[in-house]
N, C-alpha and C positions, 0 to 999 in steps of 0.2 A: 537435474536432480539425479543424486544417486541414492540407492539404496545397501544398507549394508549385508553380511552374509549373515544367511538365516533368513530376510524379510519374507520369503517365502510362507513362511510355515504361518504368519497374521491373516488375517482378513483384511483385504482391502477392494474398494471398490472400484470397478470395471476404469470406471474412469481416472483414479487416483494409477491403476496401472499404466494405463496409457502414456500416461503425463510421463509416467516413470520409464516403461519401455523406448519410449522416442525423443527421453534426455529434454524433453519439456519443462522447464521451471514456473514456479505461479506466478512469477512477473511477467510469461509469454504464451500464460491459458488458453487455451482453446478457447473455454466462456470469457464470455461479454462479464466485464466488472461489472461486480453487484446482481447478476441473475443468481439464481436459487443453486444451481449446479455449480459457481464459480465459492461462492461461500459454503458450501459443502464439500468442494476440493480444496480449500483453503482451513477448513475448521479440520480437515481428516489429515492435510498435512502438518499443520500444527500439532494436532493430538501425534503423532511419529516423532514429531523434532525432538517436544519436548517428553516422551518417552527415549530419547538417543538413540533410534530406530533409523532416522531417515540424514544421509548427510548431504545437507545441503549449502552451495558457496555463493559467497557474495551476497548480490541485493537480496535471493529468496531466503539464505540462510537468518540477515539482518531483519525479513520483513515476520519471519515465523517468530523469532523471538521478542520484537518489540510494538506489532503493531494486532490488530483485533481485528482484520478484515472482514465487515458483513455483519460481525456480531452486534445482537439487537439492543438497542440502548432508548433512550429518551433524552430531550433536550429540554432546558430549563425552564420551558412552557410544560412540559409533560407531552410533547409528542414523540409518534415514536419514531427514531431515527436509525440509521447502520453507520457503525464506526468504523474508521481509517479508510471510505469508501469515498474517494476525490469527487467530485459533480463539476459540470461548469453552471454560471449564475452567482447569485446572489451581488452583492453589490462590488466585488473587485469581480477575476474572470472564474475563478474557481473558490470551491469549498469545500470544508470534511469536516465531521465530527469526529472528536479526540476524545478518551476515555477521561474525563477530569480527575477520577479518582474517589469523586462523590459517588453517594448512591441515595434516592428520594425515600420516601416512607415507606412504598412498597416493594426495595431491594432493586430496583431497577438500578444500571450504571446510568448517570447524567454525563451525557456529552457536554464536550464544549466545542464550538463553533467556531473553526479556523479560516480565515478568506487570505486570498494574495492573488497578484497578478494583477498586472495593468489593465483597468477600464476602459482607457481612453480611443484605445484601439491599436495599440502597439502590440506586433506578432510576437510568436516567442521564437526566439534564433539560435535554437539548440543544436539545429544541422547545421549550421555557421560555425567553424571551430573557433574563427578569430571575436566574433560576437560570445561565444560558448565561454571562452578562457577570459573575456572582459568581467564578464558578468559571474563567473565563479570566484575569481578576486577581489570585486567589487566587495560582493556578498559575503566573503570569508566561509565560502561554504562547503572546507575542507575542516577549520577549527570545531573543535569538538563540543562547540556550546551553539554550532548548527546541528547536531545531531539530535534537538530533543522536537519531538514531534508536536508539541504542545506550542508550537511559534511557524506562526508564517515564512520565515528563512527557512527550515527545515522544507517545507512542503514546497518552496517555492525552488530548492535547488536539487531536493530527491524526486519531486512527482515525476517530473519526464522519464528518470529512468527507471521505478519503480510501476507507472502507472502511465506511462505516457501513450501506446496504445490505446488504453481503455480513455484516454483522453482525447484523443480524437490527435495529437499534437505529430510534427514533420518526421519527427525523430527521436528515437529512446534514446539516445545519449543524450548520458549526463552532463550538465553545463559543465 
């Protein structure tokens, strides 16, 4: 991340400098996804992007603009959940709540529940280039109708490079 001339003269916090000073981007946080200090350096980064304060390239640039990382939502039972925050489990190997667009009676955002990934027990081979380039062609997940976050293709060919750290997974390249 970089920051533009003048950032100085805002407030920001101890830790939002850091990230800044040592060229850190929020795809390579110091916090653990989904702790209290990673959504609070991710809600502070956002608040900059979208003031045209902070410029940022590539995946953090794409993640400040399009996704809600942390922000607290509910899911269609009414419980409450964090959105664009990847987890492993549920019934394929991961899952996230996506902003559906709805919101319940009492103004909450209602997530929707995304799952992908092989069950059965097959690794993910993102640090295999030749497995990496199979499986991005496969999936067309350079076409622009894998870019909507609301589909398991999406999550399934951005999370590693996006989240793949915080996912436990070999390697942040992208398939």
């Amino acid at each position: 991340m970089k920051y533009v001339k003048g950032f100085n003269d805002y407030l920001v916090s101890e830790e939002f400098r850091y990230h800044m000073d040592n060229g850190i981007d929020i795809t390579e946080s110091v916090f653990r996804l989904g702790s209290e200090a990673y959504k609070k350096l991710f809600e502070e980064t956002k608040k900059y992007w979208d003031e045209g304060n902070v410029i940022l390239k590539d995946k953090a640039a794409w993640m400040a603009a399009n996704l809600e990382v942390g922000k607290d939502a509910v899911d269609k039972d009414g419980r409450k959940i964090e959105l664009d925050t990847p987890k492993r489990g549920g019934d394929k190997k991961f899952y996230v709540y996506h902003n559906s667009g709805k919101k319940d009676d009492d103004g909450n955002i209602i997530g929707t529940r995304i799952e992908w990934g092989d069950s059965t027990g097959l690794s993910i081979k993102n640090d295999d280039p030749d497995a990496a380039a199979s499986f991005w062609a496969r999936q067309q997940c350079d076409l622009k109708k894998s870019m909507d976050p609301l589909t398991p293709k999406f999550w399934a060919c951005y999370a590693p490079s996006l989240f793949g750290k915080q996912l436990g997974l070999s390697s942040t390249n992208p398939w």
